[in-house]
C-alpha positions as CSV (number, residue, x, y, z in Angstrom):
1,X,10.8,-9.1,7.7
2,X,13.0,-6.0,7.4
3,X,13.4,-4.1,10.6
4,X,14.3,0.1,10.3
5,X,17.1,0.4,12.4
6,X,18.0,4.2,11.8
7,X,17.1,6.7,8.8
8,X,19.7,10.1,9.1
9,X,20.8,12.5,6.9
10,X,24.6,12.5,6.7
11,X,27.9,14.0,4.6
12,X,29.5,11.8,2.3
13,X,33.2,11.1,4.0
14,X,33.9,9.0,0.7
15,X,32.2,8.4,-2.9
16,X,28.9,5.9,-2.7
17,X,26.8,4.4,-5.0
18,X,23.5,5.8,-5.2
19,X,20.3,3.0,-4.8
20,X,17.6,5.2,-5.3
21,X,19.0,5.7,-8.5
22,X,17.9,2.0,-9.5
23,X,14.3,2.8,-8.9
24,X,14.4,6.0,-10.7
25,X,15.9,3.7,-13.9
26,X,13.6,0.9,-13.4
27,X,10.3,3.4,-13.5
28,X,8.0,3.5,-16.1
29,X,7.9,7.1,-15.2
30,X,11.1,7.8,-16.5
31,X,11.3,5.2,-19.3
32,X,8.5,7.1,-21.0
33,X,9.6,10.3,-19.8
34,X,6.1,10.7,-18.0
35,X,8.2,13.7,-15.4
36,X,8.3,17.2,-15.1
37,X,11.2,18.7,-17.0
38,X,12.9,19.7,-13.6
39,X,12.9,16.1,-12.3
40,X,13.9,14.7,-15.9
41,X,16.6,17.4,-15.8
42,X,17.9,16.6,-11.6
43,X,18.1,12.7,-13.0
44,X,20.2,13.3,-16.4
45,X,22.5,15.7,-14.2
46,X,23.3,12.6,-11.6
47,X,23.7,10.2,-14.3
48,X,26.5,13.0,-15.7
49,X,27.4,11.7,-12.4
50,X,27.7,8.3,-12.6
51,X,25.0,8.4,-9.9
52,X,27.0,8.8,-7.6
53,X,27.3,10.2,-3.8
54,X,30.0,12.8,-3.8
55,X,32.2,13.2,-1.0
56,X,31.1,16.3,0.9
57,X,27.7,16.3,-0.4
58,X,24.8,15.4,2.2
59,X,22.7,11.8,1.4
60,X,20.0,9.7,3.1
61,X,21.3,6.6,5.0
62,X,18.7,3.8,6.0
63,X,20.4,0.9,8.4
64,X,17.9,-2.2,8.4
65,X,18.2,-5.5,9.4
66,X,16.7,-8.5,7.5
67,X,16.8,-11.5,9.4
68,X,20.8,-12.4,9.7
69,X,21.5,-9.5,6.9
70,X,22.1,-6.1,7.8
71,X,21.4,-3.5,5.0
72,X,22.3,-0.1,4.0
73,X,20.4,2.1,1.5
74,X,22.2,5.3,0.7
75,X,20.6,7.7,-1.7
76,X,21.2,11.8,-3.0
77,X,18.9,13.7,-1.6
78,X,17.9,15.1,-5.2
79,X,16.8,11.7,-6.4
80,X,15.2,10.2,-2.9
81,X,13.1,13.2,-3.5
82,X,12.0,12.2,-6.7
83,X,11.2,8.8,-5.9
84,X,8.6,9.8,-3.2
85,X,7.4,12.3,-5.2
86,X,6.2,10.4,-7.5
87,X,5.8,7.1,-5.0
88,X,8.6,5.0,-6.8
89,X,9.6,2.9,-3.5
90,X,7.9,-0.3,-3.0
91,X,5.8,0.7,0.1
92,X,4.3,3.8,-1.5
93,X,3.1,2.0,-4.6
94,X,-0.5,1.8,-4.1
C-alpha cells in the first residue's frame, strides 16, 4: 500500500517531467475532446511545452512510499487542476 509522505507546492530549481500530463493523455476526456475549450487550450499550450516543469515556475510535489520504493509525483499546477477537475486520478474515479 502507498503511504503520502508529503504533498507541497514548490519552484522548479531545474526542468521536470510532468506526470499528470500522462493522465491527461490517457483520458477519454481528451481523446474525444469531451473539455471545455479553456482546459483543451491550457493542455495544447503544455504539450507546446514538451510537458514540461519549467525552472522557476511553481509545481505540485507528492513524496510516497510504496513498500521498499519511494515515489515522487511532480505535476504543473495548470494540468493537476485539470485532472481533479474532471476526476482523472485513480482515487477520484467513481
Amino acid at each position: 500500500m502507498t503511504e503520502t509522505i508529503k504533498i507541497r507546492k514548490l519552484i522548479a530549481q531545474q526542468e521536470h517531467d510532468c506526470n499528470a500530463a500522462q493522465w491527461i493523455l490517457e483520458s477519454r476526456l481528451y481523446q474525444f475532446k469531451k473539455m471545455s475549450d479553456e482546459d483543451l487550450q491550457i493542455i495544447e499550450q503544455a504539450k507546446a511545452e514538451n510537458f514540461k516543469i519549467k525552472k522557476g515556475a511553481w509545481y505540485k510535489n507528492i513524496a510516497a512510499e510504496n513498500e521498499d520504493e519511494f515515489l515522487v509525483f511532480r505535476a504543473r499546477l495548470d494540468l493537476d487542476a485539470i485532472c481533479h477537475k474532471y476526476k482523472l486520478y485513480i482515487g477520484e474515479r467513481k
